[in-house]
N, C-alpha and C positions, 0 to 999 in steps of 0.2 A: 485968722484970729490967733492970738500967743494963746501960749499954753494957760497960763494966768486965767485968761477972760473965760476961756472953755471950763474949767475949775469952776469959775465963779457960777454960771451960768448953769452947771450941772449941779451945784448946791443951791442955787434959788429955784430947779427944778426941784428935786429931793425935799429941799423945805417946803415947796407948794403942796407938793402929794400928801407928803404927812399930815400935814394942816386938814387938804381934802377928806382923807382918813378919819381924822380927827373929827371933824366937823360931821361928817356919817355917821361915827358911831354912835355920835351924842344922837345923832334924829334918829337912830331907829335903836337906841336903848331901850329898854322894856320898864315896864310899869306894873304893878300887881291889880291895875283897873284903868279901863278905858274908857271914853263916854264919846259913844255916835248920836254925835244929834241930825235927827231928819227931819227935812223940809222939805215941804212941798206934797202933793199926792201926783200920783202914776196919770199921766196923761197917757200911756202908751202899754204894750206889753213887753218888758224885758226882764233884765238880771240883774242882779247885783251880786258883784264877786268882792272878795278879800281875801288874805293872809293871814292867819293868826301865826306872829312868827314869833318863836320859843327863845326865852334866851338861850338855851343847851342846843340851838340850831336846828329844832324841827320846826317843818314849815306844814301846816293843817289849812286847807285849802275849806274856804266856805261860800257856797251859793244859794242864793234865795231867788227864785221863780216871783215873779211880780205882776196882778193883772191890772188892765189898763183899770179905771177908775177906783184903785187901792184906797185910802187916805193914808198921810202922813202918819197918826195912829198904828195902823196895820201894819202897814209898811214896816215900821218899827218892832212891830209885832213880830209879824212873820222872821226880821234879822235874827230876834231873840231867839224865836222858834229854831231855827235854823243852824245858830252856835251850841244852843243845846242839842240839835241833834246831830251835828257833827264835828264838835267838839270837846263832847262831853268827858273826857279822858284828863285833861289838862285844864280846861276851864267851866265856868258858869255866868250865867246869864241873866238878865233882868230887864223887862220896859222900866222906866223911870217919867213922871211929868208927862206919860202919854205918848212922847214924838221922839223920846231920848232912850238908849239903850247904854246899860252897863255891862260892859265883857270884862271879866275878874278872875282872876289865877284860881285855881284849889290847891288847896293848904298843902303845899311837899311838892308845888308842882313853880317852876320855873317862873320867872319873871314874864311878860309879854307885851308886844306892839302888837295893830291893826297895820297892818300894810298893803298895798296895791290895791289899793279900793277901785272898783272900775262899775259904773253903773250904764248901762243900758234903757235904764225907764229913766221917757221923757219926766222934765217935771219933778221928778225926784233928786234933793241934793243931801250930801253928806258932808261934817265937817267931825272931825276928832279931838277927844279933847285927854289929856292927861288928867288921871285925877289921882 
């Protein structure tokens, strides 16, 4: 290949990444509230993990213990429970509508995402929403 094509080919690389970059940071920009809406109740016994990641790059790891026949209510519960107790420093927490959860910054503290959400209880689904 000339020199030329290798050039071109190493700026349509360099332009992808950027763009890739680009397009990350917008998904995991932060927000001063979050809303986890839960579905479903625990068929099973598991966890449920998340990330509460800081815009100032701290990352506050949160887990919630879930027993098998939860409902979607508790379940939502117990998340709430759980941000407040383990991330009471940076944020606060709320059930909302029952089955819905609000994670929300405190006033001087950092912008924030929900990220790496990983659930282990059957039955149980999460979706996030920007608010």
């Amino acid at each position: 290949m000339d020199r030329a094509v290798m050039q071109g080919v190493r700026m349509k690389r360099i332009a992808l990444a950027l763009l890739a970059c680009a397009i990350a940071g917008t998904a995991i920009a932060g927000s001063n509230k979050w809303r986890l809406q839960v579905s479903g109740g625990a068929e099973s016994d598991g966890t449920i993990a998340f990330t509460i990641a800081l815009d100032d790059g701290q990352r506050i790891p949160v887990t919630v213990d879930i027993k098998k026949g939860t409902g979607e209510n508790n379940v939502a519960k117990r998340i709430s429970d759980a941000v407040r107790a383990q991330a009471a420093a940076c944020c606060k927490s709320e059930v909302d509508d029952g089955e819905d959860v609000l994670v929300k910054k405190k006033r001087g503290q950092p912008d924030l995402d929900v990220v790496d959400i990983q659930i282990s209880v059957k039955g149980v689904r999460i979706t996030k929403d920007r608010e």
